[in-house]
VEXKE-93123 format. One record per residue (C-alpha): residue number from 1; residue in one letter; x, z, y. Coordinates in Angstrom, 3 decimals. Each point is the difference from the previous one (the first is absolute). Layout:
! residues N
     k   r         c1         c3         c2
   NUM   A          X          Z          Y
...
This chain:
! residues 412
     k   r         c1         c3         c2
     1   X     13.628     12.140     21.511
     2   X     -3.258      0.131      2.003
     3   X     -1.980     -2.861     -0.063
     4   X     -3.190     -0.536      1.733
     5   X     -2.698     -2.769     -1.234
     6   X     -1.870     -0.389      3.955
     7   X     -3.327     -1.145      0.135
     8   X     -1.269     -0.533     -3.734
     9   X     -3.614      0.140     -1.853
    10   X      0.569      2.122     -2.936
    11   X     -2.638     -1.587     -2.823
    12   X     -1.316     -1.828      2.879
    13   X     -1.231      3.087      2.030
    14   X      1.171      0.559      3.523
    15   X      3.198     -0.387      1.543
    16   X      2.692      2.580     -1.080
    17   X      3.550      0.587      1.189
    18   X      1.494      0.851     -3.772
    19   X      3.715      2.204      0.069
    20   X      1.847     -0.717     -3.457
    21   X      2.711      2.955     -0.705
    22   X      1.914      0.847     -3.061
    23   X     -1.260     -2.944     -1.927
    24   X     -4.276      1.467      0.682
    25   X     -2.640     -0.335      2.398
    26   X      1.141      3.038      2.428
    27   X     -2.994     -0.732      2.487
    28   X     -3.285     -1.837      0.734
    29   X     -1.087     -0.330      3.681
    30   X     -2.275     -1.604      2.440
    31   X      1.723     -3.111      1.115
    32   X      1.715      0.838      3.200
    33   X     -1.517     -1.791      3.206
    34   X      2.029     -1.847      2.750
    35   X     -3.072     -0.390      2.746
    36   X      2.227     -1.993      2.259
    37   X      1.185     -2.324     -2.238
    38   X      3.908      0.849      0.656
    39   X      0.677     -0.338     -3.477
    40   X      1.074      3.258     -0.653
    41   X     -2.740      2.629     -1.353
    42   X     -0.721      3.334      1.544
    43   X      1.529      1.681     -3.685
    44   X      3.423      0.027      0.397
    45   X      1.972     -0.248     -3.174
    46   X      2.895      1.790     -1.100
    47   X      3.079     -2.013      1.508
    48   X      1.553     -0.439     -4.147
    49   X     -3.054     -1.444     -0.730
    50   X     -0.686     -3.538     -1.629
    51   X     -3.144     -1.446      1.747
    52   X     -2.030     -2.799     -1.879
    53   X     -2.423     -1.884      1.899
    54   X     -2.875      0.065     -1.958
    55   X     -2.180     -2.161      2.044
    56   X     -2.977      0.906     -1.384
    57   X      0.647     -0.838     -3.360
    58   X     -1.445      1.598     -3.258
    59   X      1.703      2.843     -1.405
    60   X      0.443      0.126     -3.780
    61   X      1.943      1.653     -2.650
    62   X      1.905     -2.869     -1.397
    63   X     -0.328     -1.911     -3.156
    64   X      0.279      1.397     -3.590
    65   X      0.880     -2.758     -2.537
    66   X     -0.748      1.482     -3.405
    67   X      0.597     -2.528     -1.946
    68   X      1.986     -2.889      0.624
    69   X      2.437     -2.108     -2.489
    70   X      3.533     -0.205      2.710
    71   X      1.792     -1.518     -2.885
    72   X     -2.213     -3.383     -0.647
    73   X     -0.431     -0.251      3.662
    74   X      0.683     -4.131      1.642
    75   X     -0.495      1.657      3.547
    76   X      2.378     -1.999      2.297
    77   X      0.683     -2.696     -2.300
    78   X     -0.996     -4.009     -0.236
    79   X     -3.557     -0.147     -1.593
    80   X     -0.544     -0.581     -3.813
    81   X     -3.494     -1.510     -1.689
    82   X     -0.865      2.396     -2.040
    83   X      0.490     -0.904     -3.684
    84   X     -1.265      2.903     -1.943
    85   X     -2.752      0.366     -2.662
    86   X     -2.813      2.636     -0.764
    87   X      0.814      3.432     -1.220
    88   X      2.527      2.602      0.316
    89   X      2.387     -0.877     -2.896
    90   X     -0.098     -3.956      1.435
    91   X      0.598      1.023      3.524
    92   X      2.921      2.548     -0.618
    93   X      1.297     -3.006     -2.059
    94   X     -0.384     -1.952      2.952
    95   X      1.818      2.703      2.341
    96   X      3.215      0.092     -3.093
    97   X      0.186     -3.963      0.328
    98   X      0.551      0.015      3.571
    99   X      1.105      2.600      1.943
   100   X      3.743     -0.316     -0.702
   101   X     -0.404     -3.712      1.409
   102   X     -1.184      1.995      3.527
   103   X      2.174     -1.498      2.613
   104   X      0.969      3.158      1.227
   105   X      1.386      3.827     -2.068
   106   X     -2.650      2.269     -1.225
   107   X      1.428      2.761      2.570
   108   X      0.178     -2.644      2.941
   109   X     -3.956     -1.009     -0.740
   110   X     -0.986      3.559     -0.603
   111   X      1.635      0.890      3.332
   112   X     -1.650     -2.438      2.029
   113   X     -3.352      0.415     -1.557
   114   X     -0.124      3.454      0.523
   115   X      1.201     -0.419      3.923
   116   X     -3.043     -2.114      0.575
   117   X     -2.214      2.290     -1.420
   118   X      1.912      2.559      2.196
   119   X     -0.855     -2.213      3.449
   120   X     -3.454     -0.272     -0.691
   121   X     -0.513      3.879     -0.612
   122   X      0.945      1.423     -3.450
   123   X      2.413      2.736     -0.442
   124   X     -1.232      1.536     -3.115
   125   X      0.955     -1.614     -3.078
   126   X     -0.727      0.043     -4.108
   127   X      1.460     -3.259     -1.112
   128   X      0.526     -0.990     -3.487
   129   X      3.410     -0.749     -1.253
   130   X     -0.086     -2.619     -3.274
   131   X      2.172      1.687     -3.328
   132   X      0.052     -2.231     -3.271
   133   X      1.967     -1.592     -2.030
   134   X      0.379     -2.757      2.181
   135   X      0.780      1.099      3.114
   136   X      1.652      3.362     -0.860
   137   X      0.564      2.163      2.745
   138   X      0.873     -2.910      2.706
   139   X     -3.625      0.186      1.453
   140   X     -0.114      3.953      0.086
   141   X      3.071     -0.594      1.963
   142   X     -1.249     -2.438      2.401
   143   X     -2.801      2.403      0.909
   144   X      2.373      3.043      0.243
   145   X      1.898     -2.320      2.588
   146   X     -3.268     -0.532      2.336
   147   X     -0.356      3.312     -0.234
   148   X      3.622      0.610      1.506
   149   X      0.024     -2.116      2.625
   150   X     -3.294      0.567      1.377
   151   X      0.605      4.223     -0.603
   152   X     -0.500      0.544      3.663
   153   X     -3.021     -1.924      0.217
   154   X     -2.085      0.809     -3.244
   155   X     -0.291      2.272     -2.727
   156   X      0.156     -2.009     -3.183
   157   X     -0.734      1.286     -3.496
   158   X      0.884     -1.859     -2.675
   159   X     -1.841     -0.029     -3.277
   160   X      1.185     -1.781     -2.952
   161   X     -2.311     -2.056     -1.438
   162   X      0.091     -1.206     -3.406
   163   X     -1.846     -3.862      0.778
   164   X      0.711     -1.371     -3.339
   165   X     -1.774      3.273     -1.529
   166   X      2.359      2.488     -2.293
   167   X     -0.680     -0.917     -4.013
   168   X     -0.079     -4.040      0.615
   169   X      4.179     -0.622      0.428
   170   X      2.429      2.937     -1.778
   171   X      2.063      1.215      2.567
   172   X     -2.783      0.945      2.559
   173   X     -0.569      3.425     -0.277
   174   X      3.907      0.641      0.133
   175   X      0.403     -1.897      3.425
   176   X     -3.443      1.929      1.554
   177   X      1.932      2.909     -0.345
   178   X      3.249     -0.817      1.257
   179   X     -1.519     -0.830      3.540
   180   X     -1.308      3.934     -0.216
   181   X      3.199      0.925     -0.783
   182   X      1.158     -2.123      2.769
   183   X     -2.211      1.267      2.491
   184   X     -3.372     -1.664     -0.353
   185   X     -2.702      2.095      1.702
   186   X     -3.298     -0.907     -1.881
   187   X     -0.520     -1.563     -4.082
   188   X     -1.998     -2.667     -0.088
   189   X     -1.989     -1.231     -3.070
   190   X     -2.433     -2.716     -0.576
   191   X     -3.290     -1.123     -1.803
   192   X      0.598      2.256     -2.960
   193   X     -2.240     -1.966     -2.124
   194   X     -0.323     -3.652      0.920
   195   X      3.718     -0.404      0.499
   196   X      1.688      2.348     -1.945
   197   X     -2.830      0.625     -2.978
   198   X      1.055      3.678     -0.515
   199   X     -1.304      2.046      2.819
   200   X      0.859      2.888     -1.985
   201   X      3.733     -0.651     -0.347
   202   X     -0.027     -1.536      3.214
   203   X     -0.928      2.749      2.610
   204   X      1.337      2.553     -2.829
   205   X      3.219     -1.779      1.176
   206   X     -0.923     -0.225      3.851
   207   X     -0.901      3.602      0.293
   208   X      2.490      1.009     -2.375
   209   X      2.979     -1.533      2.554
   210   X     -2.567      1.873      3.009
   211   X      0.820      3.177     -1.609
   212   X      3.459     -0.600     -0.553
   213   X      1.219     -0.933      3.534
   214   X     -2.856      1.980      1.530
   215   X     -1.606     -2.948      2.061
   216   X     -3.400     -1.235      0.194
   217   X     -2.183     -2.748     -1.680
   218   X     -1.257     -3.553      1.438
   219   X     -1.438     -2.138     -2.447
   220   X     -1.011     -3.540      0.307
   221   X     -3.808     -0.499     -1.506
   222   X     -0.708     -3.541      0.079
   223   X     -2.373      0.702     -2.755
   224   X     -3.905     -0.821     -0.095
   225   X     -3.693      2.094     -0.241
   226   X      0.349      2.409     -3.390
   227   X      3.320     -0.795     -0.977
   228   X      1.774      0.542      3.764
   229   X     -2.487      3.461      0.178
   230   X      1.519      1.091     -3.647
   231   X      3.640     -0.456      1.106
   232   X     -0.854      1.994      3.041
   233   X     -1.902      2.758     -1.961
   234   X      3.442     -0.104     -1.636
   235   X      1.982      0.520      2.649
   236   X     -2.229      2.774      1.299
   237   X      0.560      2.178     -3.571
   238   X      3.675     -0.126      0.644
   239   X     -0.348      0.851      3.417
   240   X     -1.915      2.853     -0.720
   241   X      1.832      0.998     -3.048
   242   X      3.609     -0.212      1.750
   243   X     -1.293      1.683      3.110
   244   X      0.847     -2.699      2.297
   245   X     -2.757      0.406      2.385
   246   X      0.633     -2.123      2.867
   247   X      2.746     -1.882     -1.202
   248   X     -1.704     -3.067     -1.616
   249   X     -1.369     -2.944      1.502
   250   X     -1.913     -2.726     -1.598
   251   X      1.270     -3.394      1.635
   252   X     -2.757     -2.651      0.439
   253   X     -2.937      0.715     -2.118
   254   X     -1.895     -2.936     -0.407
   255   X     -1.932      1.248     -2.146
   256   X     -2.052      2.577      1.742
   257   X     -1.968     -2.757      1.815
   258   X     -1.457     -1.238     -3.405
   259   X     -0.858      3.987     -1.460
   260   X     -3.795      1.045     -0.013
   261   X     -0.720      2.581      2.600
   262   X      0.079      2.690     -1.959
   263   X      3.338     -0.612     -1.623
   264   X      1.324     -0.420      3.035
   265   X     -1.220      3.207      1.908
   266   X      1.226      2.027     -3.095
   267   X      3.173     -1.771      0.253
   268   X      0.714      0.588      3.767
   269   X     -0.893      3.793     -0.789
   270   X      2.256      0.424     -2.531
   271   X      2.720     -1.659      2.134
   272   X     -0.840      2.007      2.727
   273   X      0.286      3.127     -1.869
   274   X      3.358     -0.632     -1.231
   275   X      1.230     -1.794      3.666
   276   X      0.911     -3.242     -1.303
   277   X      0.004     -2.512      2.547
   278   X     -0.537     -3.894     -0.349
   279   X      1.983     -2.951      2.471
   280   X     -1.607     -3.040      0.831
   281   X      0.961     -3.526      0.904
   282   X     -3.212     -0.989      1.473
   283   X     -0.969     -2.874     -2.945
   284   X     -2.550     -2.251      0.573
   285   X     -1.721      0.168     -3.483
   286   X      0.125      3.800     -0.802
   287   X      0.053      1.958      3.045
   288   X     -0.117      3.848     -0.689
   289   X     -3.041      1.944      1.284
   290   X      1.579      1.491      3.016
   291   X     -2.981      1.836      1.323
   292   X     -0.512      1.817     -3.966
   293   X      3.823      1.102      0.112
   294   X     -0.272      1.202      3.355
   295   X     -2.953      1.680     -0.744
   296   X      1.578      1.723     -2.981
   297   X      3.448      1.080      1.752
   298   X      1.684     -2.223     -1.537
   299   X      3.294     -1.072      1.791
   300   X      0.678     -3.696      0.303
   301   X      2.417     -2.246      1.480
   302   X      0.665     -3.736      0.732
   303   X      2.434     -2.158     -0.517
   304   X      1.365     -4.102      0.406
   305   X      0.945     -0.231     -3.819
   306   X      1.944     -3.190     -0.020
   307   X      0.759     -1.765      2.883
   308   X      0.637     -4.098      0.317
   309   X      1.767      0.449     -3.383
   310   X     -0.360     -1.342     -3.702
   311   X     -3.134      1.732     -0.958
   312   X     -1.959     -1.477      3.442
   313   X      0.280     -1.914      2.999
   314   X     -1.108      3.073      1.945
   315   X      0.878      2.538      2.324
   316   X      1.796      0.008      3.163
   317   X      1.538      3.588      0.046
   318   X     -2.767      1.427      2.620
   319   X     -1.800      3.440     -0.722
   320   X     -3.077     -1.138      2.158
   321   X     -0.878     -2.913     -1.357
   322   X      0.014      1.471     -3.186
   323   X     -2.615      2.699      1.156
   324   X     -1.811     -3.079      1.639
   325   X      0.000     -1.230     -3.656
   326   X     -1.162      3.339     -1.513
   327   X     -3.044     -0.409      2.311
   328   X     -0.786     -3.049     -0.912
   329   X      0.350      0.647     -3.209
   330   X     -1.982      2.740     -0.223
   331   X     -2.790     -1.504      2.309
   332   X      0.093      2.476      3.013
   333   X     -1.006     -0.968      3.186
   334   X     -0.782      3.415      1.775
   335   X      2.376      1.252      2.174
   336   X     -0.306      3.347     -2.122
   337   X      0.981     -1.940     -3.308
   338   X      3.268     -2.623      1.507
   339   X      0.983      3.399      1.865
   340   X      0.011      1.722     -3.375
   341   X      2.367     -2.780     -1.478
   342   X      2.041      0.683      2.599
   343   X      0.755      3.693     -0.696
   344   X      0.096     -1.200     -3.930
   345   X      2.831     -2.412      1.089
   346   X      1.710      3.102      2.410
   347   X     -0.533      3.411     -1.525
   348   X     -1.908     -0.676     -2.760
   349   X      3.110     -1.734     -1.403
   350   X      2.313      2.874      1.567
   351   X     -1.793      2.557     -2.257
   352   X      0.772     -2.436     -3.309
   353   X      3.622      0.059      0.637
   354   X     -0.064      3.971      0.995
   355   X     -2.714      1.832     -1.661
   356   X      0.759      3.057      2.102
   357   X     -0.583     -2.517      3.479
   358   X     -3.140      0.086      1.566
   359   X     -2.942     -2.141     -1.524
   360   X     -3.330     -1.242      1.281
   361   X     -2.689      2.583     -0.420
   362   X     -3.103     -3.039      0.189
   363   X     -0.135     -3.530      1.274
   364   X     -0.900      1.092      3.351
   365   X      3.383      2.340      0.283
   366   X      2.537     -1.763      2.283
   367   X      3.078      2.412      0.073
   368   X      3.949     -0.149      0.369
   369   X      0.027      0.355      3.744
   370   X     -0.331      3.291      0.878
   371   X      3.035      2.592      0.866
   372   X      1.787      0.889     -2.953
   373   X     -0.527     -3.190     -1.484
   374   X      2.755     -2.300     -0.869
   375   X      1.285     -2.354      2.695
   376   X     -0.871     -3.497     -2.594
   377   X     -1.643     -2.085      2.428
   378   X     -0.514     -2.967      0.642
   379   X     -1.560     -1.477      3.628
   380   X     -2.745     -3.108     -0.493
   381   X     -1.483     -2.322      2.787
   382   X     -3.845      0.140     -0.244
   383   X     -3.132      1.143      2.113
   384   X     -0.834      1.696     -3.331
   385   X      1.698      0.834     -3.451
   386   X     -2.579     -2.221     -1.744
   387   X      1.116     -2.789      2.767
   388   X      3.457      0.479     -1.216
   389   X     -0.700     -0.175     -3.367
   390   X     -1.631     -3.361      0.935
   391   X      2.319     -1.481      2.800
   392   X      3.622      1.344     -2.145
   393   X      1.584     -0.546      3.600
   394   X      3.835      0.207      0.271
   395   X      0.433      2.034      2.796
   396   X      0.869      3.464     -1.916
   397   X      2.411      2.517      0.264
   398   X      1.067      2.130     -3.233
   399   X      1.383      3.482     -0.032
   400   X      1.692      1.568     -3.005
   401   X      1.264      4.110      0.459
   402   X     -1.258     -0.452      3.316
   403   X      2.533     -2.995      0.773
   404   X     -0.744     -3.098      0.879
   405   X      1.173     -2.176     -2.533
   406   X     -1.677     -3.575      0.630
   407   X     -1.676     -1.372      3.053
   408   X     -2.300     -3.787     -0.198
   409   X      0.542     -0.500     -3.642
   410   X      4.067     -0.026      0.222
   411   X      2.207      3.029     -0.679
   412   X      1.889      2.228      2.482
């Protein structure tokens, strides 16, 4: 099918009639004119084709979450005060103690959370599925049935995520590698020496498993200054040592903001070097230096971590208020700079999940809209994209495989 976005400002620029064909942008022209106002331009279209009014809208590629928890998610449900305590280990206690008290199924909350992030422009997904002792396998499962329902929608990839680390509860390895066996796409691993106390036996087991099933790395690193920068020097030997260039990401990195300038150009060199990209969540104590990673080719995504569940009151399942957040956060208020989160939060994140996708070249590159590229758009009301960072106005219109699949934040 044919389908024909009329009348949209790709990044902003001028007005574009944009043809979607075999799932990619098949053609980019000058909006078509209609002098006398009959409402019917001088282009005529194909008669099989799908026309969709842009109205002048903003032309994006859509959303890339790249790190989001679907399986803790209260997204649709009756608001809780939150009730947990500082630190990982407290909070993931917190989590255990009540999400089997939800008042709806893992797979039913998982579902919905991930249609609303759908709606409001995401349809690229790496969400974390909780394996432990406690909960088994049933959370994997939940996220695996998202993932189903929503397969015409999104593409979901599923890592499993060890929260309650791998050497703390006997048992946890074992279940980490029955969700690879059972399909899992990514292995997750976390704080390898503030949770777990053995980053040696830790990521020996994380990469160990990455070997095994042939899949690639995302590891939590909660942890501060020297210590989070000698887990990650870590993580960089086995990366180079395994030959898994490209296949490793470095989840949150708090502690990046607090390294001396010199440790932290070497470090975004060495990462660099060996392609290992980093996700975000856009934190308000410990944002990462965008403009350094940009400026070192280093590929980074965003995410919306938790959202509304038992770790915070946050989140509301929207891509662009998250990259309203990562401005913010990161104290931009060029155009240049909230633009730049923007293709962070698009292709930036696209290029975590699939190293061989295209990535940003600088902060000032704006791609994923030309022909060839692939039709994972999303349409935003604004006068400019900074304006729609700002405004986060409902009237949008998101295309996945060049179909429509949501229109004014509700599913079609």
């Amino acid at each position: 099918m044919t389908v024909i976005l009329r009348n949209v400002r790709p990044w902003g620029g001028e007005g574009a009639d944009v043809v979607l064909d075999g799932g990619s942008i098949a053609a980019v022209r000058p909006a078509a004119s209609d002098p006398a106002g009959s409402g019917t331009p001088d282009t005529a279209e194909p008669p099989a084709a799908v026309v969709v009014e842009g109205r002048g809208r903003i032309l994006l590629p859509s959303f890339s979450d790249v790190h989001v928890h679907l399986d803790s998610t209260r997204i649709g449900l009756p608001f809780r005060p939150h009730t947990g305590s500082p630190g990982v280990w407290n909070m993931m206690l917190n989590d255990r103690n009540n999400w089997r008290s939800a008042e709806a199924s893992i797979a039913d909350r998982t579902t919905t959370c991930l249609a609303a992030m759908i709606a409001r422009g995401t349809t690229r997904v790496r969400s974390y599925a909780q394996v432990d002792s406690d909960a088994g396998l049933e959370r994997f499962e939940g996220v695996l049935a998202a993932r189903e329902a929503h397969r015409n929608r999104a593409d979901v990839a599923v890592i499993a995520f060890p929260q309650a680390g791998l050497l703390r509860e006997p048992g946890s390895a074992e279940i980490l590698e029955e969700a690879l066996r059972l399909g899992a796409d990514v292995v997750g691993g976390i704080d390898p020496c503030a949770l777990d106390r053995d980053p040696v036996r830790h990521l020996d087991i994380v990469f160990g498993l990455a070997q095994k099933y042939s899949v690639p790395v995302d590891i939590h690193l909660h942890e501060p200054g020297q210590l989070g920068l000698f887990s990650a020097q870590l993580i960089l030997e086995r990366t180079k040592a395994l030959g898994m260039q490209g296949l490793v990401t470095i989840s949150h990195g708090y502690g990046l903001a607090e390294l001396p300038e010199n440790q932290l150009r070497e470090l975004l060199e060495d990462m660099a070097a060996l392609d290992v990209s980093m996700a975000t969540i856009a934190p308000a104590g410990a944002p990462l230096p965008l403009r350094q990673l940009a400026a070192a080719g280093v590929r980074v995504g965003l995410g919306q971590d938790g959202q509304r569940d038992y770790w915070s009151p946050y989140g509301n399942a929207d891509m662009l208020e998250r990259t309203w957040q990562l401005a913010f956060t990161s104290k931009f208020r060029s155009d240049e700079l909230v633009e730049h989160c923007v293709a962070v939060a698009t292709i930036g994140g696209a290029s975590v999940i699939d190293p061989q996708a295209q990535r940003l070249s600088s902060e000032a590159d704006r791609p994923g809209l030309t022909v060839g590229d692939p039709a994972e758009l999303v349409l935003v009301e604004g006068e400019t994209v900074t304006a729609a960072v700002m405004d986060r106005l409902p009237g949008r219109t998101v295309i996945h495989r060049g179909h429509v699949v949501a229109e004014g934040l509700e599913l079609v």
